[in-house]
KEDOMI-283422 format. One line per 4 residues: their letters; for each residue x, y, z of N, C-alpha, C, O. Coordinates in nm, 2 decimals, always signed. Layout:
BEGIN
a> X Y Z X Y Z X Y Z X Y Z; ...
//
This chain:
BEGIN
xxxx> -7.30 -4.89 +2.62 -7.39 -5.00 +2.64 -7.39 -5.09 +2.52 -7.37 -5.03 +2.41; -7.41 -5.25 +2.50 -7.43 -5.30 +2.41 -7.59 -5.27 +2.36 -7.68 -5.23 +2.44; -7.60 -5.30 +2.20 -7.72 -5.29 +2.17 -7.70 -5.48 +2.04 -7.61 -5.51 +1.97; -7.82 -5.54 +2.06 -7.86 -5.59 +1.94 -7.94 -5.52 +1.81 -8.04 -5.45 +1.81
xxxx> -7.87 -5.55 +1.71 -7.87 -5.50 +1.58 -7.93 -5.64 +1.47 -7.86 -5.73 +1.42; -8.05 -5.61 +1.47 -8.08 -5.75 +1.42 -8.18 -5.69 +1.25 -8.26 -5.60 +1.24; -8.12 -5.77 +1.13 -8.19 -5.76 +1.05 -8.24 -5.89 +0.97 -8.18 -6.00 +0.97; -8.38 -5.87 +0.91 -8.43 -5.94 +0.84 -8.40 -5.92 +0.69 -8.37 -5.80 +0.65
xxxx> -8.41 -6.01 +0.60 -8.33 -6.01 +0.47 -8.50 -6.03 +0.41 -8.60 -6.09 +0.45; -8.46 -5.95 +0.30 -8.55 -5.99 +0.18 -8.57 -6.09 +0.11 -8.47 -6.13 +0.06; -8.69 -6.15 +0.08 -8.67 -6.23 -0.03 -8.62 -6.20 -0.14 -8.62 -6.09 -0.17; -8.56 -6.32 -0.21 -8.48 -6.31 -0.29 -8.31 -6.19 -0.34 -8.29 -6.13 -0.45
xxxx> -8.24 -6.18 -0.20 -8.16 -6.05 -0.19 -8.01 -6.16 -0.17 -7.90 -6.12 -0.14; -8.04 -6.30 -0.20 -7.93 -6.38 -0.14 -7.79 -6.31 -0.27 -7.67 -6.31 -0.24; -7.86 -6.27 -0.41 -7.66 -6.24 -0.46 -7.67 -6.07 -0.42 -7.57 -6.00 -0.44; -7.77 -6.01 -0.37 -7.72 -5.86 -0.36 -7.63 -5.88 -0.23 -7.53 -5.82 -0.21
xxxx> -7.71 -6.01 -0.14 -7.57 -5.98 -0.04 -7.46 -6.00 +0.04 -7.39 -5.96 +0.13; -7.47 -6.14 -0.12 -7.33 -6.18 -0.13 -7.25 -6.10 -0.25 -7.15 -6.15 -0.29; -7.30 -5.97 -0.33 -7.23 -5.88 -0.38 -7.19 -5.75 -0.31 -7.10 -5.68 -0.36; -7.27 -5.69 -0.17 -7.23 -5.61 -0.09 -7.17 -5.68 +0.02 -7.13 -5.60 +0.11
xxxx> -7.16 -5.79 +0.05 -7.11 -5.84 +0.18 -6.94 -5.77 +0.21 -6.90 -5.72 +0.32; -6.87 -5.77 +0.11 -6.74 -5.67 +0.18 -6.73 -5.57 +0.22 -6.64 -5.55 +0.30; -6.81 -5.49 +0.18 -6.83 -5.38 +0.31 -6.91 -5.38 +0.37 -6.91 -5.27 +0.42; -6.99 -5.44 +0.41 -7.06 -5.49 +0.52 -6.95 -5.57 +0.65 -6.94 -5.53 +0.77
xxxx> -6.90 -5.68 +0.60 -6.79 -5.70 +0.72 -6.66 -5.63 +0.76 -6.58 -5.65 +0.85; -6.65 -5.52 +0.65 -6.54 -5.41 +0.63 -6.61 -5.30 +0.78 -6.52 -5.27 +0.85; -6.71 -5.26 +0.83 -6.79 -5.22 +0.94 -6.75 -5.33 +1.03 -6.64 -5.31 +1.07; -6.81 -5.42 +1.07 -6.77 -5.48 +1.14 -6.65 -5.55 +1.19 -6.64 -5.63 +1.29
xxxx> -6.54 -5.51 +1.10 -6.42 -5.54 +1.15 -6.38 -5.40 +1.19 -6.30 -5.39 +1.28; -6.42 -5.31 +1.13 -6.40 -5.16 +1.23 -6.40 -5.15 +1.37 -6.32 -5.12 +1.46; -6.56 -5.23 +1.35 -6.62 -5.26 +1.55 -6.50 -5.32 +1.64 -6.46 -5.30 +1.76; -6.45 -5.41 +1.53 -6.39 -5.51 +1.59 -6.28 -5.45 +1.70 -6.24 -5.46 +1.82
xxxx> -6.23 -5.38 +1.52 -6.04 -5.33 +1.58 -6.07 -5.24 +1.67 -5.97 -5.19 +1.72; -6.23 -5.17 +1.74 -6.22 -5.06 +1.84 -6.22 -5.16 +1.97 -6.18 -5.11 +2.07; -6.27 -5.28 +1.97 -6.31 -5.34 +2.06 -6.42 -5.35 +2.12 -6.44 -5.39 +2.24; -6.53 -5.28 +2.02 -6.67 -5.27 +2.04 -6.69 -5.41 +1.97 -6.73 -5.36 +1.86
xxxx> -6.70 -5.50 +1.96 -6.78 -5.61 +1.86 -6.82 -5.73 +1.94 -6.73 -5.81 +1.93; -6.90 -5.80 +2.01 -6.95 -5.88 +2.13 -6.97 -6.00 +2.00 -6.89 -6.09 +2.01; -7.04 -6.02 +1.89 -7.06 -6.09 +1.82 -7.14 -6.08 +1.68 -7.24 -6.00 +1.68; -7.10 -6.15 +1.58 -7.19 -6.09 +1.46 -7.21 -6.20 +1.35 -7.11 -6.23 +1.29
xxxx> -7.28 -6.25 +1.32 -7.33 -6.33 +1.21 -7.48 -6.37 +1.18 -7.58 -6.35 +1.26; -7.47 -6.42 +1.03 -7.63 -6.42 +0.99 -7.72 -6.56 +1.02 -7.66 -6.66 +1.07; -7.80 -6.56 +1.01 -7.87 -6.65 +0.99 -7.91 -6.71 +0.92 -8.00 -6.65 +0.86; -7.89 -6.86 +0.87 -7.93 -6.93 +0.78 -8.05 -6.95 +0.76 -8.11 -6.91 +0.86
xxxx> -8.14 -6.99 +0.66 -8.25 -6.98 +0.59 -8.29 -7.11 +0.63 -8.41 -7.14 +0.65; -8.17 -7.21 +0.63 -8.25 -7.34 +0.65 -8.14 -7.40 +0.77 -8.06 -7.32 +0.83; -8.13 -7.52 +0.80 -8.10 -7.59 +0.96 -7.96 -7.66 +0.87 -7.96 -7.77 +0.82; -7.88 -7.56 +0.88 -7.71 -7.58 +0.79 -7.62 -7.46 +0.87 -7.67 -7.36 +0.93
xxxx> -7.51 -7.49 +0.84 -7.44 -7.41 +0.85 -7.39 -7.33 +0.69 -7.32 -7.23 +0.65; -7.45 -7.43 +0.63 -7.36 -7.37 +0.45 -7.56 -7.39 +0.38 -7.60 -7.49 +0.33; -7.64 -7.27 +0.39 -7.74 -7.30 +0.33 -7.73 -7.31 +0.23 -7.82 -7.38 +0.18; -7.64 -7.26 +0.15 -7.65 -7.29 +0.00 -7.74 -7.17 -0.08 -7.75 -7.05 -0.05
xxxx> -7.81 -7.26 -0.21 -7.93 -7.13 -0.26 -8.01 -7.05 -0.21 -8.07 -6.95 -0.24; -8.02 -7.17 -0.05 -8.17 -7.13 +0.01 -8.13 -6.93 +0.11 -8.21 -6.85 +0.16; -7.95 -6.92 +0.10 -7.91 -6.80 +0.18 -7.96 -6.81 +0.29 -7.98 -6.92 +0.36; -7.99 -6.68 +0.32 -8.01 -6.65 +0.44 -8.12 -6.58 +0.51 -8.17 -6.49 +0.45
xxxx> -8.16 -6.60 +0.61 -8.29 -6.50 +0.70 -8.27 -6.35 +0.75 -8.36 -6.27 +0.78; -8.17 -6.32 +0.74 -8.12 -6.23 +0.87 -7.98 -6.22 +0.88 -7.90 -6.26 +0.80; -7.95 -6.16 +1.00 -7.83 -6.12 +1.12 -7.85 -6.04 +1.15 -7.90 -5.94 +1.11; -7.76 -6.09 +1.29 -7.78 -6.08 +1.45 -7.60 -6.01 +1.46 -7.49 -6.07 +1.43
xxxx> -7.62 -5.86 +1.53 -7.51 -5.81 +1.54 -7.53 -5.77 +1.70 -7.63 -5.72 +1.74; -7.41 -5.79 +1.78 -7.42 -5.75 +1.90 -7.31 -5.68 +1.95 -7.22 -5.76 +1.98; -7.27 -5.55 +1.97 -7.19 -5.42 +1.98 -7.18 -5.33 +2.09 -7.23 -5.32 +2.21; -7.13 -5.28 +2.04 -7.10 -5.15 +2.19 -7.12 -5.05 +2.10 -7.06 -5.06 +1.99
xxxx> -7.21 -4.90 +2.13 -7.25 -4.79 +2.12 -7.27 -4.68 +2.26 -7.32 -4.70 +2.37; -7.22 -4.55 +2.21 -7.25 -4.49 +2.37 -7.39 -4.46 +2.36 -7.44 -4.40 +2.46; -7.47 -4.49 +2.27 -7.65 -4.44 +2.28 -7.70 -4.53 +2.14 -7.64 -4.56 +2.04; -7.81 -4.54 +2.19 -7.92 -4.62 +2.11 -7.90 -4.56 +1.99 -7.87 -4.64 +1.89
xxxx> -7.92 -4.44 +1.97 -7.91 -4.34 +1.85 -7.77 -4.37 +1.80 -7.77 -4.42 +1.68; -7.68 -4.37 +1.84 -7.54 -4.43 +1.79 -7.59 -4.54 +1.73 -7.57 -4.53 +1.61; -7.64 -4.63 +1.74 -7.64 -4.79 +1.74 -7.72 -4.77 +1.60 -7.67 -4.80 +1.49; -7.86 -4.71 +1.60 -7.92 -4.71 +1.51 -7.89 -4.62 +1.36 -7.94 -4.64 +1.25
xxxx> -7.83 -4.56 +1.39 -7.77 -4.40 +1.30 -7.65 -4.53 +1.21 -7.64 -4.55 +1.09; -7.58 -4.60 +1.30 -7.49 -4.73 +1.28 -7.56 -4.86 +1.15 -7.50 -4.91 +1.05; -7.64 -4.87 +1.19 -7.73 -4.95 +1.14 -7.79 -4.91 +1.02 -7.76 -4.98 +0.92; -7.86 -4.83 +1.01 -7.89 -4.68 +0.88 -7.76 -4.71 +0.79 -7.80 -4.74 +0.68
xxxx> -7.66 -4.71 +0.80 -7.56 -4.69 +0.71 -7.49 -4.83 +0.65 -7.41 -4.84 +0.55; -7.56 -4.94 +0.75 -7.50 -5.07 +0.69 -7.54 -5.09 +0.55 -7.65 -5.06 +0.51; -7.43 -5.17 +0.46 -7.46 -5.17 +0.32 -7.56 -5.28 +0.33 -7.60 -5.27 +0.22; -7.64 -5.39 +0.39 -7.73 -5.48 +0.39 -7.85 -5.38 +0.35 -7.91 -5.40 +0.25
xxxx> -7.87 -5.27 +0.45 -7.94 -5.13 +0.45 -7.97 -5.09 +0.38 -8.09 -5.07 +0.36; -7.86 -5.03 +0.29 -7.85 -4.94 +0.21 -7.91 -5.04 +0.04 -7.99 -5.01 -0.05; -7.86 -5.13 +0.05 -7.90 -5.19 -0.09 -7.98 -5.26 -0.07 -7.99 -5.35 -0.15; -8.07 -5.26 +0.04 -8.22 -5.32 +0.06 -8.20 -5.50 +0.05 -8.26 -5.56 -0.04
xxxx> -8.12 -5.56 +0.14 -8.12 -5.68 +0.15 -8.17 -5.68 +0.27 -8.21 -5.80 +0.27; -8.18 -5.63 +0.39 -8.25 -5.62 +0.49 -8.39 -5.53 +0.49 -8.39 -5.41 +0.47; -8.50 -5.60 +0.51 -8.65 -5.57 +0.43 -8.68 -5.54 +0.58 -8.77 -5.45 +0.58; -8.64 -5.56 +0.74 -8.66 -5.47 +0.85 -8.54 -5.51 +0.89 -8.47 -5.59 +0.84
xxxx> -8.53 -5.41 +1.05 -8.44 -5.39 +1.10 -8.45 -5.33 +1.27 -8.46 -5.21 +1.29; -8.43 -5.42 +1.38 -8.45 -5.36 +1.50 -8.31 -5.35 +1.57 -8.22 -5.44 +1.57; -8.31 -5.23 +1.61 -8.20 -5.17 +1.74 -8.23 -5.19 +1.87 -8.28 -5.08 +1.90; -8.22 -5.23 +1.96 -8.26 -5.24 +2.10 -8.15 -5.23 +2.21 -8.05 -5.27 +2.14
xxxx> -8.12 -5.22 +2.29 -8.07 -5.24 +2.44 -8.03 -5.38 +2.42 -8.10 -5.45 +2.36; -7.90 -5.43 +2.47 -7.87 -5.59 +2.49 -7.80 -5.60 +2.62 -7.69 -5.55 +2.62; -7.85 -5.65 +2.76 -7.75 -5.68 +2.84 -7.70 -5.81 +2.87 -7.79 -5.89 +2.89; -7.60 -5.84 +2.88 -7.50 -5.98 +2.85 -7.50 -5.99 +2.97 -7.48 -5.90 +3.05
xxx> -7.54 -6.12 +2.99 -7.54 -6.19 +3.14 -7.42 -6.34 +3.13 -7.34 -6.35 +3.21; -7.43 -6.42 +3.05 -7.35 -6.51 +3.04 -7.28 -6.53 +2.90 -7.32 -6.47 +2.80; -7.19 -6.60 +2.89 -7.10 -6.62 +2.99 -7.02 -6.49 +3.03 -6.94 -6.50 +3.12
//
């Protein structure tokens, strides 16, 4: 089943997570090469594509897991996670309708 993997970023975590970001997309190119990966990127802080100082809000990861608990257990281990650049974090159910 896909699940949405969505985190919110901390204030002020914009160089922890542009100093953990390689293993953070090092996971997600994992997803990738299994062919679990539907889509993955963050969210800007402000109405850019290149926010600059201002970083980032978030991201939004959308995946294939055989159970919620996979997804979340998945999530638990991301380096955003782990070095507290993501201040929450929700796992849910995603069903893809379009396109």
């Amino acid at each position: 089943m896909l699940y949405a993997l969505i985190g919110e970023d901390a204030p002020g975590t914009l160089d922890t997570r542009m100093a953990v970001r390689p293993g953070h997309v090092a996971r997600l190119q994992a997803l990738q090469a299994d062919g679990r990966l539907i889509l993955a990127g963050p969210c800007p802080a402000v109405d850019s594509p290149d926010p600059g100082p201002a970083g980032f809000s978030g991201s939004l990861i959308v995946a294939e897991f055989p159970t919620l608990a996979d997804a979340e257990a998945w999530m638990a281990e991301d380096p955003y996670v782990l070095e507290g650049v993501f201040a929450r974090t929700v796992v849910k159910p995603f069903k893809k309708v379009l396109p």
